[in-house]
N, C-alpha and C positions, 0 to 999 in steps of 0.2 A: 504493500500500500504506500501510496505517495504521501511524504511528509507534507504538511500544510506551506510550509513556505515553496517546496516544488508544485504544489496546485497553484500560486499566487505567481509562477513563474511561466505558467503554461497558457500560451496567447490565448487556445483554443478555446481553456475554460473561463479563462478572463471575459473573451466574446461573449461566451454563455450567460455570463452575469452581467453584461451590458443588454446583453438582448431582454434576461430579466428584467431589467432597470427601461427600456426603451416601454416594454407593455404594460410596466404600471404608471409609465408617463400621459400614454396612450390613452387608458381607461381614464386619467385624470383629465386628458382632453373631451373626452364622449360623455363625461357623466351629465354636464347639463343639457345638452339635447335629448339623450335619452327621460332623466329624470323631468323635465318640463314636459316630456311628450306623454309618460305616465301620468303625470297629474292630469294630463289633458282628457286623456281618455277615461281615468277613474269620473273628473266631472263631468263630461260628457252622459257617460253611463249613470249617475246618481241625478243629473238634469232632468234624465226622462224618465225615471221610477220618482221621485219626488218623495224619498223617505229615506230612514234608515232601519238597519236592524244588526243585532249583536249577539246573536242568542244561538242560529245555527250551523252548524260545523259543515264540510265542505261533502264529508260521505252522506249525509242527510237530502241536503242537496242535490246529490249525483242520483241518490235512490229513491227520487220524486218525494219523498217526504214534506209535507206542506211546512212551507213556514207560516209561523204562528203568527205575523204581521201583512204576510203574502207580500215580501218585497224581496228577499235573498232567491227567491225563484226566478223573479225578474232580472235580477241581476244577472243571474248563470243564464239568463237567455239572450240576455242583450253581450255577456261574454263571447259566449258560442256566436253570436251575429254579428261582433265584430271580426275587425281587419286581419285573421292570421293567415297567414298565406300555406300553411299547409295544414289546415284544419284541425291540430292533432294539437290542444292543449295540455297544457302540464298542470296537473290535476293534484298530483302527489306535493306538489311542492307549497301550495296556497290552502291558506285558512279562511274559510269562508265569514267566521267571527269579526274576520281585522276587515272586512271587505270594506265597510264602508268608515274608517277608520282611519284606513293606512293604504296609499295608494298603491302604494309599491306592492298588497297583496296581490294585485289585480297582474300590477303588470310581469309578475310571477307564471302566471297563467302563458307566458309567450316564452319563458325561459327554457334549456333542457326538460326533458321528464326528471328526470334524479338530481339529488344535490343541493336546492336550494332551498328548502323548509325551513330553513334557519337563516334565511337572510331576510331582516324587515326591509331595508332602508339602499340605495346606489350605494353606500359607502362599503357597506361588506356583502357587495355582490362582486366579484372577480371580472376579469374582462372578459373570458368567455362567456358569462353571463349574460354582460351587458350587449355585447355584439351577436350576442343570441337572437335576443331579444329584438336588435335593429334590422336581423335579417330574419326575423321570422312574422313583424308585425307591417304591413302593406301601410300603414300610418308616416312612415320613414321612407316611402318611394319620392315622398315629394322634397326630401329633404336633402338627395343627393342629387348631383348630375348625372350618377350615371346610373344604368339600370342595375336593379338588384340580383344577384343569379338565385335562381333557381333551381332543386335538384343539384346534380353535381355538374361541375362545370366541364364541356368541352372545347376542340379545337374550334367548333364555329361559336359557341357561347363560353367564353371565357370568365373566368372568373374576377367578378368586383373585389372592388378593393375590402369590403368589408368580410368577403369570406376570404379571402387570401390572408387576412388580419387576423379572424378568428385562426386558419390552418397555423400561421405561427406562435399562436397562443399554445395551440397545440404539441406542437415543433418541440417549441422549449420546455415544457412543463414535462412532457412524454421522454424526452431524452436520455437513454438510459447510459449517456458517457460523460454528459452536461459538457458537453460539447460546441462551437459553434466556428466553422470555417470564417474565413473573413470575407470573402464572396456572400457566405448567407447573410451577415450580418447587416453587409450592406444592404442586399437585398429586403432583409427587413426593416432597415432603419427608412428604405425608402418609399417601403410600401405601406409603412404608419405615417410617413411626414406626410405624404399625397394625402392619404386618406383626410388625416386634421387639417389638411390645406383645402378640402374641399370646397369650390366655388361656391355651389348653390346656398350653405348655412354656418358652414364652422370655419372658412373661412375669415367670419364676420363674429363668432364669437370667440370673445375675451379668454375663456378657459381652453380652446384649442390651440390659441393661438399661444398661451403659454407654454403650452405644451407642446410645441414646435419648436420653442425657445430652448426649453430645456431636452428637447430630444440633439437638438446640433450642438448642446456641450457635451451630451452622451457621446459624438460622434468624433466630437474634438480631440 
């Protein structure tokens, strides 16, 4: 086994820990468009039931059991009738209690299936999460310039920048050498600045754009 100061010596792993450091910069650029877009859609959805309720859980819900106020029904209907682009919500992860409480339960609903039950809030939700989330809700088509991919990406439908962002979230976390050439690094460091340089929205916000700041000291 490598001594600690031979791993702090070895460029490859050093990359590896910059690229870590580039996706939490990343995530720190996306969280307010994601989290603004969440509240958007929580009000949205509580606009047109015109109540609240806190009383039932989210298996109750699923297994038509009436709510005692008839509004948590509504909810889970106007859920399923919104924007997911592959219809397959994430059911395990939200508390149907916080629903109208805590926005971010809702937008939980668009997250992987596994994994997030325990995140209330953007802030200890991970960047896979959050760019889950941007490419799985049809609410963030109008947000970028470029089309969002669908399915898996081909030679004729290539893949946007937000799933090539997610696939490096993946890269590095998955790594079992924690490893990173300096060809990929670059490759990633350019396919997060694009993304937070985005023209059509984050371009123009303040947290992307720091975050672009601090990705080219990473790079420095």
């Amino acid at each position: 086994m490598a001594s600690l100061a031979d791993v702090f010596k070895d460029k490859e792993r050093i990359n590896w820990l910059r690229a870590w450091l580039a996706i939490d910069i990343a995530k720190s650029g996306l969280e307010h468009l994601a989290d603004n877009e969440a509240q958007n859609i929580h009000q949205h959805i509580y606009s047109l039931v015109g109540s609240t309720c806190n009383s039932c859980s989210t298996a109750n819900v699923l297994n038509k059991k009436p709510c005692p106020m008839h509004i948590c029904d509504n909810v889970c209907q106007l859920i399923v009738a919104y924007e997911h682009r592959y219809k397959s919500w994430s059911w395990n992860n939200t508390s149907a209690q916080f629903w109208s409480t805590n926005y971010w339960e809702i937008a939980k609903c668009y997250f992987p299936s596994v994994g997030y039950a325990a995140t209330s809030s953007i802030q200890d939700t991970d960047f896979y999460g959050i760019v889950s989330f941007m490419l799985n809700c049809r609410r963030f088509d109008s947000k970028f310039s470029f089309p969002i991919t669908t399915g898996k990406p081909t030679t004729r439908r290539p893949a946007c920048l937000l799933y090539k962002a997610r696939e490096i979230g993946i890269a590095v976390r998955l790594s079992s050498t924690m490893k990173v050439t300096d060809v990929d690094l670059q490759d990633y460091f350019t396919t997060l600045n694009n993304l937070l340089s985005d023209p059509r929205y984050l371009s123009h916000d303040s947290d992307a754009q720091n975050a672009v700041m601090k990705l080219a000291q990473v790079v420095s």
